[in-house]
MARNUMI-530080 format. One line per 10 residues: number of its first residue (from 1); their letters; for each residue x, y, z of C-alpha. Coordinates in steps of 0.5 Angstrom, whole numbers, plus 500, padded with zeros to 3 digits. Example, Ala and Ser with C-alpha at 12.3 -4.5 7.8 and 13.67 -1.06 7.14 Angstrom:
<rs>
1	AS	525/491/516; 527/498/514
</rs>
This chain:
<rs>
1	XXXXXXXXXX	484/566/501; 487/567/509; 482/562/510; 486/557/505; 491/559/506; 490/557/514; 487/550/511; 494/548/507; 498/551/513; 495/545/517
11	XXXXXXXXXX	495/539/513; 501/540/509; 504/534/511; 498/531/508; 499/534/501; 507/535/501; 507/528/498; 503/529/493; 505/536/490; 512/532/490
21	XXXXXXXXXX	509/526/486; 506/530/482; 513/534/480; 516/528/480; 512/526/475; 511/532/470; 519/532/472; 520/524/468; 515/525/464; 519/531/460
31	XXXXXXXXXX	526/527/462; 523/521/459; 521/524/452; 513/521/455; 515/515/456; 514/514/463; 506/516/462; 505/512/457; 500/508/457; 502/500/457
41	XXXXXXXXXX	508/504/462; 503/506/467; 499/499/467; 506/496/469; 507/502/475; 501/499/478; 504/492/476; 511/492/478; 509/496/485; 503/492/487
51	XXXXXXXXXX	507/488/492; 509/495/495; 502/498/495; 499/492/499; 506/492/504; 505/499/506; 498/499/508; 499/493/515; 506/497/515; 502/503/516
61	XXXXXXXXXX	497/500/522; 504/497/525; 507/505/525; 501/508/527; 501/504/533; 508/506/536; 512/508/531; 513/499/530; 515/496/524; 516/488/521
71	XXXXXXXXXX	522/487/519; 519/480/516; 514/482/511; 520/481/505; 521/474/509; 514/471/509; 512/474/500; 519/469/499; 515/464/504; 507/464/502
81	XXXXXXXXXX	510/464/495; 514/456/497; 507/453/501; 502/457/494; 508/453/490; 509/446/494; 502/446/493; 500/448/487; 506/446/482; 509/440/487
91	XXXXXXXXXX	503/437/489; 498/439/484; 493/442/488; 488/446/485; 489/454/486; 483/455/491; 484/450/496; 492/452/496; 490/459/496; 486/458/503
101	XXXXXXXXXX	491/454/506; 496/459/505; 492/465/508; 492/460/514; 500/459/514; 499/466/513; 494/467/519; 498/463/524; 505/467/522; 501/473/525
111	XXXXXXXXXX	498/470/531; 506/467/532; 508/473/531; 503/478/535; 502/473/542; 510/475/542; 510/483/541; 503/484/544; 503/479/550; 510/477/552
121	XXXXXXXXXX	511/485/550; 518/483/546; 520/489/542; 517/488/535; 523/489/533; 527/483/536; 520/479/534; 520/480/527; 528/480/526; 527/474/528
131	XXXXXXXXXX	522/472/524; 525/475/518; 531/470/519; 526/464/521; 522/464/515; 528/466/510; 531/459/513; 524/456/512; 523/458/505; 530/456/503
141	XXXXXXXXXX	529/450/507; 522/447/504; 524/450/496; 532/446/497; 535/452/494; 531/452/488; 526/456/484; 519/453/482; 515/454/477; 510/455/473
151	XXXXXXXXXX	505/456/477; 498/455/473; 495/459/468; 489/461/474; 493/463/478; 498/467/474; 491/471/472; 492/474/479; 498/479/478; 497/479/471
161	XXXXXXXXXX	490/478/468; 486/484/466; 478/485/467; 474/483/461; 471/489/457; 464/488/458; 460/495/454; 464/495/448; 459/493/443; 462/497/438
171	XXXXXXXXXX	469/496/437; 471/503/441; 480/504/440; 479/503/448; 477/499/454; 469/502/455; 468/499/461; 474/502/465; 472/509/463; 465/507/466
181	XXXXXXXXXX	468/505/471; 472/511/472; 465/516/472; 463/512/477; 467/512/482; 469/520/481; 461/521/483; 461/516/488; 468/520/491; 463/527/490
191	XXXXXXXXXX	457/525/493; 461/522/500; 465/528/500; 459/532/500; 456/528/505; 462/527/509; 463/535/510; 455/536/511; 455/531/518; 462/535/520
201	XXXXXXXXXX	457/541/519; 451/537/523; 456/536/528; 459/543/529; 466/542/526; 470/545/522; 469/544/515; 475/547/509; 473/553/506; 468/552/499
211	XXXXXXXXXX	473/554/495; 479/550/497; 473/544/498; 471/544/491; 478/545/488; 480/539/492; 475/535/488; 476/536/482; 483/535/483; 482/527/486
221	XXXXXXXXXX	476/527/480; 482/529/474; 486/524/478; 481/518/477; 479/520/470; 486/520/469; 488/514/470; 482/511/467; 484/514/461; 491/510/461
231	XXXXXXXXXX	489/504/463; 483/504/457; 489/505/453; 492/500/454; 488/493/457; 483/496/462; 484/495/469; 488/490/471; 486/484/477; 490/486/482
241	XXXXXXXXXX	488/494/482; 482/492/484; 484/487/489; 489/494/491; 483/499/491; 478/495/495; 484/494/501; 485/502/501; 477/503/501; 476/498/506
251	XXXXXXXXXX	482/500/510; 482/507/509; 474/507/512; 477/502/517; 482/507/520; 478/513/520; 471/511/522; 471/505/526; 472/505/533; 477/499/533
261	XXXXXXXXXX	481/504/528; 481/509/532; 484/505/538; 490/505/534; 491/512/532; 489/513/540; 496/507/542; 500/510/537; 498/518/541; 499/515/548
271	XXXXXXXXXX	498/508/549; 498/509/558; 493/513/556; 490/510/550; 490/504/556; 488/508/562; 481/510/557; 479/503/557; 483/501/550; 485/493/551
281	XXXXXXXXXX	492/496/547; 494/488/547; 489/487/543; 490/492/538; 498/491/538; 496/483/537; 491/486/532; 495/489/527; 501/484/527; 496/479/524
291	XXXXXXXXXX	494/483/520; 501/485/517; 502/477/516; 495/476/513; 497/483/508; 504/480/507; 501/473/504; 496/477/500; 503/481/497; 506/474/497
301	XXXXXXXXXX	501/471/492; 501/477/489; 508/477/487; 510/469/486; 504/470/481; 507/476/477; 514/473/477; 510/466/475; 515/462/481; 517/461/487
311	XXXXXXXXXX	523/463/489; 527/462/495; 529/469/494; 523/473/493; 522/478/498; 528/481/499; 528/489/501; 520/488/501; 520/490/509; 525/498/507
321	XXXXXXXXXX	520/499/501; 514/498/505; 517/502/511; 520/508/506; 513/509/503; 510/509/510; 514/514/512; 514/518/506; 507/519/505; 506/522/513
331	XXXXXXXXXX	507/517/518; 510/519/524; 516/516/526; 513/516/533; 507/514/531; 499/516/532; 500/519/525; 499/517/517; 494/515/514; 493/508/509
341	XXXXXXXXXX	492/513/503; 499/518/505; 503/511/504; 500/509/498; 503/516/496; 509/514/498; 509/508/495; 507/510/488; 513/516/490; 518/511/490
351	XXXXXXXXXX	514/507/484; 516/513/479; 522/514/482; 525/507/480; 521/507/474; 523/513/472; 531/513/473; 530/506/470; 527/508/463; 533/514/463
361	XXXXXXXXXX	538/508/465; 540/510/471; 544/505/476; 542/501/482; 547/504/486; 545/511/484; 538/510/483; 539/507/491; 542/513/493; 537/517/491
371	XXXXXXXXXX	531/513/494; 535/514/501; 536/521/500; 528/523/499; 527/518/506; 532/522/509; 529/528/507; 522/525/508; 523/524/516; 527/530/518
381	XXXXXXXXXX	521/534/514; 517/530/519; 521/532/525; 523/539/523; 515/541/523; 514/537/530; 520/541/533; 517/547/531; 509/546/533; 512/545/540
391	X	515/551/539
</rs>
């Protein structure tokens, strides 16, 4: 038990945001009269929150370097969404070439970016306000102050499609193939875990205790086949989850098991160090701006195809969500500290408290009061907790 005990004290900024989700859940789930889990109201969570989930994970790679941020994210969705929507709905391109030239303006919108922040070392925050006001002009200037729409039914799939059930041959109440999927994924989730805690112990590190280990994963497994559960209940998987789930997967295996990846962790703890070890910090700083703008246009397609339109004021506030799930989830406002699973914590935080006030009918202001008190608390939980490891 001390052992456990140790264990939880070490990580407990890393399960603090997700024992407080969970509260926050059972919390609405009762206030709600089960409303909030509901399983048409969870497929909407994931729906209305995707934009979010996808922001946090560039936001975080930007934190993770320095402490940096990209005020310009909510400013590039509005702008991706007026090329995706000149090109599909003015013009009458088909969707995949539109698609790619749009990641290509998305592409160049981070290069820009990134030479500036990087190269010439103008504070990211400077450069990206600055993007944030130029492509909001842009935006504003390519749509003429108006909304386009609709886009394409293909493409309107995106955002609001749903996998096809392929294993219900026998007309079950539900959707076959998401719990298939769900089984698959809780034993591919156990049998990496096992692994991973064996080359740790190959390798003379420490590993949790047993007991701590297994009741971990049979948390995370309850967890898969939970939501499993509700999104069978209702459609199935939604395209864009799995869109969401390969980006975490991939950016998750990324940031803890790649070199370049570590580089970052390795900037973000002391860049003159990090330089001094033989880390090309440009190149990292460069490396994460474009990959910011690269994620923003995907958030960018991801929204303009839910709302079906192409709004001059799409995107706006993107930037605070992304950043306060972030920093709710357990980045470090210094940097060299969070991981891409803590801010899709944060985000999904941020997710059920604005889904959940909403069904309760909560106002804006206050609902807005609230997400600010629980940022609030978030950072100094931080901060309080570095001041007393130096200590």
């Amino acid at each position: 038990m001390e052992n456990i005990g140790k264990t939880i004290k070490n990580n407990l900024r890393q399960y603090a945001m997700l024992i407080a989700l969970v509260v926050i859940m059972i919390f609405f789930q009762i206030a709600t009269g089960g409303i909030l889990l509901y399983p048409m109201n969870v497929t909407n969570l994931v729906l209305q929150n995707s934009y979010v989930l996808i922001l946090a994970i560039g936001m975080t790679l930007c934190i993770l370097t320095g402490g940096n941020i990209d005020l310009s994210v909510g400013s590039v969705v509005a702008f991706v969404g007026a090329v995706s929507g000149t090109l599909m709905i003015d013009m009458k391109m088909p969707m995949f070439p539109a698609l790619l030239i749009t990641l290509a303006v998305g592409l160049i919108i981070g290069i820009w970016q990134g030479f500036w922040i990087a190269y010439v070392r103008i504070p990211a925050f400077i450069v990206t306000l600055a993007g944030m006001l130029i492509f909001r002009g842009l935006t504003n200037t390519i749509l003429r102050g108006l909304t386009l729409a609709p886009y394409p039914k293909e493409y309107q799939v995106i955002s609001g499609g749903f996998i096809p059930d392929f294993l219900n041959f026998f007309g079950a109440g539900f959707n076959v193939t998401t719990i298939v999927v769900g089984i698959v994924f809780s034993l591919l989730y156990v049998i990496m875990a096992i692994k991973k805690r064996k080359e740790r112990a190959g390798y003379g590190f420490e590993n949790s205790p047993t007991l701590f280990f297994i009741i971990q994963a049979i948390i995370v497994v309850c967890g898969i086949m939970l939501l499993s559960y509700w999104l069978s209940a209702y459609k199935g998987i939604p395209v864009i989850f799995v869109i969401i789930a390969t980006l975490v997967a991939g950016y998750t295996v990324f940031t803890q098991n790649t070199a370049p990846g570590r580089y970052i962790y390795a900037m973000g703890g002391n860049e003159k160090a990090a330089r001094l070890s033989g880390v090309n910090t440009n190149k990292v700083l460069f490396f994460t701006y474009v990959n910011m703008a690269v994620l923003a246009t995907i958030a960018g397609i991801s929204f303009s195809s839910r709302i079906n339109s192409a709004s001059p004021v799409a995107g706006q506030n993107f930037e605070l969500d992304a950043i306060a799930a972030c920093f709710i989830g357990g980045a470090s406002v210094t940097g060299g500290v969070g991981t891409v699973i803590g801010a899709i914590i944060g985000a999904l935080v941020m997710g059920v408290l604005n889904n959940g006030m909403s069904i309760m009918g909560v106002g804006i202001d206050m609902q807005m009061t609230i997400k600010g008190l629980v940022l609030l608390i978030a950072v100094a939980f931080d901060v309080i907790s570095k001041r007393k490891s130096r200590g």
